[in-house]
N, C-alpha and C positions, 0 to 999 in steps of 0.2 A: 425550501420550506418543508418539501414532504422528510425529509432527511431524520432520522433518529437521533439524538445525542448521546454520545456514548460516554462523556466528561474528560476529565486529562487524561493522557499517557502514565499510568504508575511506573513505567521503569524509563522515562526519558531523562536523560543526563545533558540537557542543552534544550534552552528556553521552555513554554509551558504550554506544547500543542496536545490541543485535544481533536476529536473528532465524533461525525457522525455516518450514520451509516442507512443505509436503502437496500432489505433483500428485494429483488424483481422476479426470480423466477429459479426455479429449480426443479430440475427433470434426471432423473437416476443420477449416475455422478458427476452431472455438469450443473453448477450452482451461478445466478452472477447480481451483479447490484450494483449500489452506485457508493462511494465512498467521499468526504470532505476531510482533508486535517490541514489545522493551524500551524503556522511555522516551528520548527524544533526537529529534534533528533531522539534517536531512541537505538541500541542494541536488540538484536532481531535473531539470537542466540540458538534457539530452537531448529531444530533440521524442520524445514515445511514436509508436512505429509501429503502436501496437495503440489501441482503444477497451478502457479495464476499467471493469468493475462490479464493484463491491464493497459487501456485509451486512457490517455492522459486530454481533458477539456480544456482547464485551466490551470495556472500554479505553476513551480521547478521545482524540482527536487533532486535525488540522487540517492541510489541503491548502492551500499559496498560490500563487493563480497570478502569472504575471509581471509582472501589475502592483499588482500588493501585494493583491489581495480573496482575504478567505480563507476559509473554507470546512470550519467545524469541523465532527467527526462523532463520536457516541458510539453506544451499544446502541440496535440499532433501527433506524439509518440505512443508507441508502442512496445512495452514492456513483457517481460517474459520471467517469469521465478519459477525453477524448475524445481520439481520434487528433489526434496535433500539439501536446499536454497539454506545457508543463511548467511547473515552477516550484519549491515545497518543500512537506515534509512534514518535520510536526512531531509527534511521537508524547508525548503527554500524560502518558498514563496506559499499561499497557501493552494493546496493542489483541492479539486477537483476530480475522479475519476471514474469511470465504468470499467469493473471485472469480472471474469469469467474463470470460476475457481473447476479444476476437472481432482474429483478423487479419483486416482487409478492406482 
């Protein structure tokens, strides 16, 4: 319930997930929060300019990088998107997560 809504995905090409979002705390270049999204998928095109980490609570989903290996993640995991990351996410079920984004 403390969770922000952020509304749909504008460039999701598979079902109509949206999400919200919770900054927690940020301290020079490590940022982190809590993150919610509805099932769907999205291209994730952009090289990341940041390294994130992310606990997965609840929900599956799956990360693909750009050359098709993909990278599913459910309760329990722990995720890694290194700076220059891209590719897609596909949200399964609906996720749940806590991340920890470092600019370097």
């Amino acid at each position: 319930d403390k969770l922000t809504p952020k509304g749909p995905r504008k460039n999701a090409d598979v079902g109509e997930p949206h999400d919200a979002t919770r900054p927690l705390v940020s301290v020079g270049p490590v940022s982190a929060g809590s993150w919610w999204c509805a099932a769907g998928g999205w291209p994730s095109p952009a090289l990341r300019a940041t390294t994130e980490i992310f606990y997965v609570f609840s929900g599956h989903g799956c990360v693909t990088d750009l050359d098709g290996t993909p990278h599913h993640f459910g309760p329990g995991d722990t995720v890694i998107l290194p700076k220059g990351w891209s590719g897609r996410w596909d949200i399964m079920e609906p996720i749940h997560k806590v991340w920890f984004v470092h600019d370097h």
